[in-house]
Biopython code that builds the backbone (N, CA, C, O; Angstrom):
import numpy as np
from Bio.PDB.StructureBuilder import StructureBuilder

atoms = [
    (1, "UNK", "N", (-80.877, 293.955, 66.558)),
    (1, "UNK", "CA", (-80.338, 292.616, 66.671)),
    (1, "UNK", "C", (-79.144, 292.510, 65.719)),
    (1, "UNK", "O", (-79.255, 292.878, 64.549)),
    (2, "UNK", "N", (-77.721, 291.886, 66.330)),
    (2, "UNK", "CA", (-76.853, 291.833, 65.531)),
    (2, "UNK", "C", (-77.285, 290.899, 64.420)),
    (2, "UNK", "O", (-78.143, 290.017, 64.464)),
    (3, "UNK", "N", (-76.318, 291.370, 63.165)),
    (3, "UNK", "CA", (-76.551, 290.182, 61.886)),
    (3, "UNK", "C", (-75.844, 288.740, 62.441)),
    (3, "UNK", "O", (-76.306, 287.657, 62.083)),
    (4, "UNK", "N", (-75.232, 288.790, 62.919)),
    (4, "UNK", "CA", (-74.859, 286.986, 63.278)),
    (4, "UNK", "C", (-75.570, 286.499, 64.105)),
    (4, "UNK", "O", (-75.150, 285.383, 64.410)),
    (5, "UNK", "N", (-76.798, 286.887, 64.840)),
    (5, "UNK", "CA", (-77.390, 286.632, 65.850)),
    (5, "UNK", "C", (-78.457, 286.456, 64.614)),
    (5, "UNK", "O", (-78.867, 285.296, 64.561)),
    (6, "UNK", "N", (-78.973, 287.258, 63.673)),
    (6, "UNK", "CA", (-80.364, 287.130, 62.701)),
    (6, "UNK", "C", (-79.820, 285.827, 61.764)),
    (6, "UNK", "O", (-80.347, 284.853, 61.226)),
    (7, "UNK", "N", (-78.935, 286.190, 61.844)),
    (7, "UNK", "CA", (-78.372, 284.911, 60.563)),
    (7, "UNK", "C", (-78.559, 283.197, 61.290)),
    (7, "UNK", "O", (-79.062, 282.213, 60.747)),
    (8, "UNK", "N", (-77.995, 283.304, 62.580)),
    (8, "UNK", "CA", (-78.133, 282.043, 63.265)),
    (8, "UNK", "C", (-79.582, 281.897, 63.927)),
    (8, "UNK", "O", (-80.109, 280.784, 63.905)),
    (9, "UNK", "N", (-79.838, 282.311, 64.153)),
    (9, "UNK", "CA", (-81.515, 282.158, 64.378)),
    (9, "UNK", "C", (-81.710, 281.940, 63.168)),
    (9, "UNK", "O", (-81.475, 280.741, 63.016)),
    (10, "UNK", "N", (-82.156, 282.621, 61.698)),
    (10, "UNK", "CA", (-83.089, 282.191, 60.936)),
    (10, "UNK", "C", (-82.650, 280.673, 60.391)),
    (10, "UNK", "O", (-83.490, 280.018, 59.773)),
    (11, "UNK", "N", (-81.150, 280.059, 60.662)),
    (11, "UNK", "CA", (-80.797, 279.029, 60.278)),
    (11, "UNK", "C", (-81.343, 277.682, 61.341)),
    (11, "UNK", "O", (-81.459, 276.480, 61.103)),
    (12, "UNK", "N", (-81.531, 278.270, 62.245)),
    (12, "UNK", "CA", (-82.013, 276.916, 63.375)),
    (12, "UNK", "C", (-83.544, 277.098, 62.836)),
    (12, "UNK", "O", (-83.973, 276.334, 61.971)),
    (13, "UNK", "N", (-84.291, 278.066, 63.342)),
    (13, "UNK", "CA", (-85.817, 278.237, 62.834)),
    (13, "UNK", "C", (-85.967, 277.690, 61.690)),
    (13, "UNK", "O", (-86.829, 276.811, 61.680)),
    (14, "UNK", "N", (-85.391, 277.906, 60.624)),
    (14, "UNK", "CA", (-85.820, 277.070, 59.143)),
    (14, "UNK", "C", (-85.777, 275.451, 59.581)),
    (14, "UNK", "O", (-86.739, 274.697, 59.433)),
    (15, "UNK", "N", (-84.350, 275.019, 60.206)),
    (15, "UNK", "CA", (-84.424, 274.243, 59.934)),
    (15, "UNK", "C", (-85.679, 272.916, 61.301)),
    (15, "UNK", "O", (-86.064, 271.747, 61.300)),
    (16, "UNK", "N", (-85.801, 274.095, 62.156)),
    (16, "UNK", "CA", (-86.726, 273.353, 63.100)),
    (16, "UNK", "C", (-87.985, 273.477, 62.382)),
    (16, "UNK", "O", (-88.915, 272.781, 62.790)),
    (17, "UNK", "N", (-88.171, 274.208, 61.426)),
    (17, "UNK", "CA", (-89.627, 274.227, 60.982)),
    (17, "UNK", "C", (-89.880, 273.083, 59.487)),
    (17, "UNK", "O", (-90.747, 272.304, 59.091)),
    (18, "UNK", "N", (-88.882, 273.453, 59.153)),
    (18, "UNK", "CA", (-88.748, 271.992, 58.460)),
    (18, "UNK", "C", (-88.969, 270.574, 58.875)),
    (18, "UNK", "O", (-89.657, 269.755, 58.265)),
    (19, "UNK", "N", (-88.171, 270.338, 60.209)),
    (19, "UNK", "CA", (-88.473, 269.099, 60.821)),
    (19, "UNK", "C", (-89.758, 268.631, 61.220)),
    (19, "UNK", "O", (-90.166, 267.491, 60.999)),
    (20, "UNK", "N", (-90.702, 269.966, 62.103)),
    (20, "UNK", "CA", (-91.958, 269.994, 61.728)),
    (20, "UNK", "C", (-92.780, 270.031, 61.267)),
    (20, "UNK", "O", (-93.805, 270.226, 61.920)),
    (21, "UNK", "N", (-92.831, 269.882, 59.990)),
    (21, "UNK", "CA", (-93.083, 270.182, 58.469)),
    (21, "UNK", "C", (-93.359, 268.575, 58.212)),
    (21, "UNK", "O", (-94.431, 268.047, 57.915)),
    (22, "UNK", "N", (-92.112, 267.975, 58.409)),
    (22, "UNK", "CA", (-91.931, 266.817, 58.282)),
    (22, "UNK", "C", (-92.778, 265.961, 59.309)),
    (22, "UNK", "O", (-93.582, 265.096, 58.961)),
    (23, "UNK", "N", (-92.564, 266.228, 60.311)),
    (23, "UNK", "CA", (-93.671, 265.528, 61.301)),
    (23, "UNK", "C", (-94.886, 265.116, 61.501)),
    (23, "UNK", "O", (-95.432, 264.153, 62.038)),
    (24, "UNK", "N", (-95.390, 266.702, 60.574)),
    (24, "UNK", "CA", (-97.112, 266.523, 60.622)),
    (24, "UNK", "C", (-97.367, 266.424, 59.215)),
    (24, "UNK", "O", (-98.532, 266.765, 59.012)),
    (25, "UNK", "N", (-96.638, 266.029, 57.901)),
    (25, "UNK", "CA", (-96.744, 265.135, 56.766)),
    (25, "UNK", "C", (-96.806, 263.431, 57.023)),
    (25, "UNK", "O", (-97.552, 262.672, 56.404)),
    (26, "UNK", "N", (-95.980, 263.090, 57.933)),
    (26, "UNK", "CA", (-96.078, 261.777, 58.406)),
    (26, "UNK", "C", (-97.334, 261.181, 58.306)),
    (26, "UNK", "O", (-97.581, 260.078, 57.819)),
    (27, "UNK", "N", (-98.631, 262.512, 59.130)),
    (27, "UNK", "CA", (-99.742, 261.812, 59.543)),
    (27, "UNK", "C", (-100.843, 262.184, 58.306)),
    (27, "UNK", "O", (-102.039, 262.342, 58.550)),
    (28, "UNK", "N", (-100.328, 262.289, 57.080)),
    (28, "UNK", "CA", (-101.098, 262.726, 55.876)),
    (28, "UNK", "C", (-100.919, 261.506, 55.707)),
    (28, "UNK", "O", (-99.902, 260.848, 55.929)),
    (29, "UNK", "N", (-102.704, 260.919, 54.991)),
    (29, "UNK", "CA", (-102.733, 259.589, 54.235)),
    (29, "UNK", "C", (-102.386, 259.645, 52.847)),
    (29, "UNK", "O", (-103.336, 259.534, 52.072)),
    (30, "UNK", "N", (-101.067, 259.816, 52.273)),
    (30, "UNK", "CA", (-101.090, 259.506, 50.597)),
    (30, "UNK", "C", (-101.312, 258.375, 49.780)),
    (30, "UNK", "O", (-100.641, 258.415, 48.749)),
    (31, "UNK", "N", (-101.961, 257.478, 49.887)),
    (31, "UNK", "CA", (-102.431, 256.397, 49.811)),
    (31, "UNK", "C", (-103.497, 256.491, 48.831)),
    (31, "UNK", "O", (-103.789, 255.881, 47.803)),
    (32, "UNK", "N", (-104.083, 257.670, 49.635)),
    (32, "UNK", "CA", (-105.754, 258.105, 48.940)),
    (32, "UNK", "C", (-105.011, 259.051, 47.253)),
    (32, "UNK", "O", (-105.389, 258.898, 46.092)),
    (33, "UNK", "N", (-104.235, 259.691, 47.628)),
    (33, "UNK", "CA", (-103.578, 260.828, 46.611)),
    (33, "UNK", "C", (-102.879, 260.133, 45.477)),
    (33, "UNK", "O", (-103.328, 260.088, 44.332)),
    (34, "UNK", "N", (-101.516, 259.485, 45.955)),
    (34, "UNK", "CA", (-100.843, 259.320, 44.838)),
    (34, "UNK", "C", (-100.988, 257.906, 44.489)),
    (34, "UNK", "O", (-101.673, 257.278, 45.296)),
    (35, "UNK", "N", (-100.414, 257.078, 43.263)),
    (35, "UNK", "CA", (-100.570, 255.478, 43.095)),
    (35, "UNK", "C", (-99.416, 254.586, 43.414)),
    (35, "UNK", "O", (-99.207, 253.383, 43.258)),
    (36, "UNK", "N", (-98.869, 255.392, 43.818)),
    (36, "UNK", "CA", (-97.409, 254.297, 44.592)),
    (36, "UNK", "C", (-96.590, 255.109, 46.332)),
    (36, "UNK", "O", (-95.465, 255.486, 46.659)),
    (37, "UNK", "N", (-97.637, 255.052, 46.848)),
    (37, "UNK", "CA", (-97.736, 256.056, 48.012)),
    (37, "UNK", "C", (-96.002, 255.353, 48.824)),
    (37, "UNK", "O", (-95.394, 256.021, 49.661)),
    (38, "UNK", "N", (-95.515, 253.998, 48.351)),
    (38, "UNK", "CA", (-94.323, 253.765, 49.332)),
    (38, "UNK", "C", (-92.992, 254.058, 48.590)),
    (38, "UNK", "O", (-91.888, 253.755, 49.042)),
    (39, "UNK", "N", (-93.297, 254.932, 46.922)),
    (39, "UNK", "CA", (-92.029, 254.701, 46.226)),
    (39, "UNK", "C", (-91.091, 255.617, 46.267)),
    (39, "UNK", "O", (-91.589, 256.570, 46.866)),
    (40, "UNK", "N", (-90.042, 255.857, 45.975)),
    (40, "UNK", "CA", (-89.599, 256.890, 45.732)),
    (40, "UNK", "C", (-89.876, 258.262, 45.623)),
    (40, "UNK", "O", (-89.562, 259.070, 46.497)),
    (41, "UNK", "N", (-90.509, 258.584, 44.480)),
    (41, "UNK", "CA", (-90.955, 259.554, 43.913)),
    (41, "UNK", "C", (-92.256, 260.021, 45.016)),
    (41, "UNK", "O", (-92.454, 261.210, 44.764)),
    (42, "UNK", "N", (-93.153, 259.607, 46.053)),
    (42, "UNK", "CA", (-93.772, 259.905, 47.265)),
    (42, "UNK", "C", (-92.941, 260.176, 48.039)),
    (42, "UNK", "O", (-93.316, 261.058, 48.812)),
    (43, "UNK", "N", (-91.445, 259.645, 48.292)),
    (43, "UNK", "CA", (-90.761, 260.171, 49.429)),
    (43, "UNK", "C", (-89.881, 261.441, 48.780)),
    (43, "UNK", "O", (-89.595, 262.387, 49.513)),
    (44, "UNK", "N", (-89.578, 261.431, 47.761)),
    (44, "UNK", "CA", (-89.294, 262.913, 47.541)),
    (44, "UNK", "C", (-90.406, 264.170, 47.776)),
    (44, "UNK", "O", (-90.133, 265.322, 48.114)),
    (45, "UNK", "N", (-91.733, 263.603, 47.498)),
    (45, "UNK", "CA", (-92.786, 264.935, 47.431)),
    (45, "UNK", "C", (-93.023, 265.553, 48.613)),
    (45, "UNK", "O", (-93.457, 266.658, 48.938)),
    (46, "UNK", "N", (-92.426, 264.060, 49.495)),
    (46, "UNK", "CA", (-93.074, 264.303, 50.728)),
    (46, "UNK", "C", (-91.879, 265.363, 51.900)),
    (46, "UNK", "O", (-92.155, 265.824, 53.007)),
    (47, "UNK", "N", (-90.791, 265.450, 51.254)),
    (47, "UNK", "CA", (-89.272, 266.293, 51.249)),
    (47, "UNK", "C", (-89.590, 267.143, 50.974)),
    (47, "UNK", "O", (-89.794, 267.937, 51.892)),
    (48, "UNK", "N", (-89.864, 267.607, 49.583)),
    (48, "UNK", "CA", (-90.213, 268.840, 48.988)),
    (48, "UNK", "C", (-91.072, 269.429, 49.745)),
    (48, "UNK", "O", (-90.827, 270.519, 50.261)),
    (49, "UNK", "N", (-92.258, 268.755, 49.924)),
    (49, "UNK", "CA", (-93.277, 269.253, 50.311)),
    (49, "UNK", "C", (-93.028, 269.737, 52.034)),
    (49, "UNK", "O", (-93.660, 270.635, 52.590)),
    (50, "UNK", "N", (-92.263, 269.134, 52.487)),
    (50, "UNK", "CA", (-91.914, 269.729, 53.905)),
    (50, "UNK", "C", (-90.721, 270.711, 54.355)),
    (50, "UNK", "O", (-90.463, 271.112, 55.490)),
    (51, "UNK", "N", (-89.959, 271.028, 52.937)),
    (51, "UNK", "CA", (-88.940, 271.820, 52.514)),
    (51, "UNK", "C", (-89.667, 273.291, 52.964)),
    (51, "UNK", "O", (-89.491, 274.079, 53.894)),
    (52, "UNK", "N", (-90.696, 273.220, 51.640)),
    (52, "UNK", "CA", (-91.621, 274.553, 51.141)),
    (52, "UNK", "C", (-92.309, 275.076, 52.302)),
    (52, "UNK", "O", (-92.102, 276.270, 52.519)),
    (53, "UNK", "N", (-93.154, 274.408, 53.177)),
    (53, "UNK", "CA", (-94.041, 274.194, 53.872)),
    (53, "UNK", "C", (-92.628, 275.072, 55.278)),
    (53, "UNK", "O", (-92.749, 276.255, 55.598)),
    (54, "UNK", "N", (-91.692, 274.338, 55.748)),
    (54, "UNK", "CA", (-91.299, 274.879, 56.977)),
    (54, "UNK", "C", (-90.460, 276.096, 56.107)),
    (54, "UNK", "O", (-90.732, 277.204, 56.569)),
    (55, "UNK", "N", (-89.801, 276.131, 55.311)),
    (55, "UNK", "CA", (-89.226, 277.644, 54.870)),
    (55, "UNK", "C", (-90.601, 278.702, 54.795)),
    (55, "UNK", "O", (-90.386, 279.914, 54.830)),
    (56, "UNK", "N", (-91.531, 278.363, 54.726)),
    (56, "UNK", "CA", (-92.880, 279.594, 54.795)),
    (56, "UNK", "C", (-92.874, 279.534, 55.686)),
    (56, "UNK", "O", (-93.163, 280.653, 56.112)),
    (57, "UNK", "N", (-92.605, 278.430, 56.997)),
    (57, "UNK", "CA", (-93.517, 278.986, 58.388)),
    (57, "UNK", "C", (-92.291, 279.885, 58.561)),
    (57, "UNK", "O", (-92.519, 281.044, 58.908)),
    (58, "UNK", "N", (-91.355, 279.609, 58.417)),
    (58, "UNK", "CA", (-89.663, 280.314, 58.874)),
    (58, "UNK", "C", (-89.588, 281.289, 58.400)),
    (58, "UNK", "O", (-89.118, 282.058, 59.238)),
    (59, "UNK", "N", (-89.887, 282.088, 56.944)),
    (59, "UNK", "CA", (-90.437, 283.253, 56.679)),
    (59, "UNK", "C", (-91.313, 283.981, 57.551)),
    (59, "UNK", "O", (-91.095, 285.050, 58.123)),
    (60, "UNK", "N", (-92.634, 283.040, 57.579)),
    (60, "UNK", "CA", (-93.527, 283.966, 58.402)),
    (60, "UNK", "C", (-93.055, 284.647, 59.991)),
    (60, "UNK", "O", (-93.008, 285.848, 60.259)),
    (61, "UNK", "N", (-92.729, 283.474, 60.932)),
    (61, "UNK", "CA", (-91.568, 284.162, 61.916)),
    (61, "UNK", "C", (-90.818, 285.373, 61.845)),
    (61, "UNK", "O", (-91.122, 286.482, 62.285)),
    (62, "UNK", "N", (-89.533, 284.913, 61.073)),
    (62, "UNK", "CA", (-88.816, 285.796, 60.913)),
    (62, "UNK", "C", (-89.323, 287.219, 60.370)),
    (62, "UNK", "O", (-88.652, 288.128, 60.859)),
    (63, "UNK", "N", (-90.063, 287.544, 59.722)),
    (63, "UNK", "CA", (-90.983, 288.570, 59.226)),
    (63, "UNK", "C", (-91.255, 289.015, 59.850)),
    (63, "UNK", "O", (-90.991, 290.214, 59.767)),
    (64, "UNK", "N", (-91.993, 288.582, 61.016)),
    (64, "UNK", "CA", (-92.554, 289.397, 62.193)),
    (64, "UNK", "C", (-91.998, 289.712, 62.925)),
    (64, "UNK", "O", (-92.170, 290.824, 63.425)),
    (65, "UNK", "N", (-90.801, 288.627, 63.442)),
    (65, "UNK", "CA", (-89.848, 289.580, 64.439)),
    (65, "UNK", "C", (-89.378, 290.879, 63.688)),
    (65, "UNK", "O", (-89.303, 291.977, 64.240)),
    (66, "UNK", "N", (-89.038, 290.613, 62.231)),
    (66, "UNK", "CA", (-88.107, 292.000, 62.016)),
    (66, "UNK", "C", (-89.143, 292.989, 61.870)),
    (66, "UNK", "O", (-88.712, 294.101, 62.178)),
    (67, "UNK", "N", (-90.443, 292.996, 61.487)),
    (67, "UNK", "CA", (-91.640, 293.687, 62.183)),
    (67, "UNK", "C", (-91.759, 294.203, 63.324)),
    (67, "UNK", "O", (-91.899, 295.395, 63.600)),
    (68, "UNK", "N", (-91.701, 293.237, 64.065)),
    (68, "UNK", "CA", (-91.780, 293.827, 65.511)),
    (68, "UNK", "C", (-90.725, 294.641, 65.832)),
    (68, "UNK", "O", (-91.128, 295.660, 66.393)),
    (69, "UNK", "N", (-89.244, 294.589, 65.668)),
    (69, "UNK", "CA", (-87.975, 294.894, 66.182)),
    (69, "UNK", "C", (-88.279, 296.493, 65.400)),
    (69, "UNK", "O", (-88.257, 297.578, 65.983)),
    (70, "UNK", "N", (-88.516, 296.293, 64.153)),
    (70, "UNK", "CA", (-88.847, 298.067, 63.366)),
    (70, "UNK", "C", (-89.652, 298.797, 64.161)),
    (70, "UNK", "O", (-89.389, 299.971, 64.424)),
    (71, "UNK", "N", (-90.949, 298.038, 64.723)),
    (71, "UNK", "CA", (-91.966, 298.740, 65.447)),
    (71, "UNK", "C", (-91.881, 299.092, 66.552)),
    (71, "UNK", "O", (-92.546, 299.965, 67.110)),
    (72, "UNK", "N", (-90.807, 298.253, 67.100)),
    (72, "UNK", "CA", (-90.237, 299.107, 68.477)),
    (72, "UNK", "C", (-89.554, 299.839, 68.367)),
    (72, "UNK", "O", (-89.562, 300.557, 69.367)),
    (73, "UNK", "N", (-88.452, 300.324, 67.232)),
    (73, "UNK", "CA", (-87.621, 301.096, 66.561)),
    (73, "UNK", "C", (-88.418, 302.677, 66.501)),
    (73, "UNK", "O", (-87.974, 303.803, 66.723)),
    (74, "UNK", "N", (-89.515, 302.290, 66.179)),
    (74, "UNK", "CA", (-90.361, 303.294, 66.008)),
    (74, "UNK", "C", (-90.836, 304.248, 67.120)),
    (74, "UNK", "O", (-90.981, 305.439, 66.844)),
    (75, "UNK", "N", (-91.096, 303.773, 68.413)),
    (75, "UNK", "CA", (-90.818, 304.560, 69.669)),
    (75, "UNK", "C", (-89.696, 304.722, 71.072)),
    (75, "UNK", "O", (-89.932, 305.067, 72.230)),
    (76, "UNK", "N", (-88.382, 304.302, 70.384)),
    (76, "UNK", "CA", (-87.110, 304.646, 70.952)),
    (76, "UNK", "C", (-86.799, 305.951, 70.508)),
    (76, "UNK", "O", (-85.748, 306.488, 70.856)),
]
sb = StructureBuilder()
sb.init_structure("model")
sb.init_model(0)
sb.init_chain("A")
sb.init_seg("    ")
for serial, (resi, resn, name, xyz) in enumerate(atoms, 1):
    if name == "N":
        sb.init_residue(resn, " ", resi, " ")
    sb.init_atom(name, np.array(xyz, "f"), 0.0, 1.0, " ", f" {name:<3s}", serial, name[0])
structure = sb.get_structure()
């Protein structure tokens, strides 16, 4: 796979996994967790926390394709 083709993929994937990240934090009750669940400082965690969260799933992806792409490498 060309590098501008790996480079633009892992940039859409991060950032679609991020958005999803974000999506299914929505339906987390922080209410129960933190003591000012509408302030600021909850809507940053809740950023961060969907930052971290879709750059791992976007790791994990990307990992495996370049896994897979080696492992087919392996019987050409």
């Amino acid at each position: 796979m060309p590098q501008e083709v790996y480079g633009f993929l892992s940039i859409i994937l991060t950032i679609v996994s991020i958005g999803l990240s974000w999506w299914s934090l929505q339906s987390l009750s922080f209410e129960k967790i933190l003591k000012h669940p509408n302030g600021a400082q909850a809507k940053l965690l809740q950023i961060l926390l969907s930052i971290v969260i879709g750059y791992e799933i976007s790791r994990f992806f990307l990992d495996y394709l370049g896994w897979s792409l080696a492992f087919g490498n392996m019987f050409s």
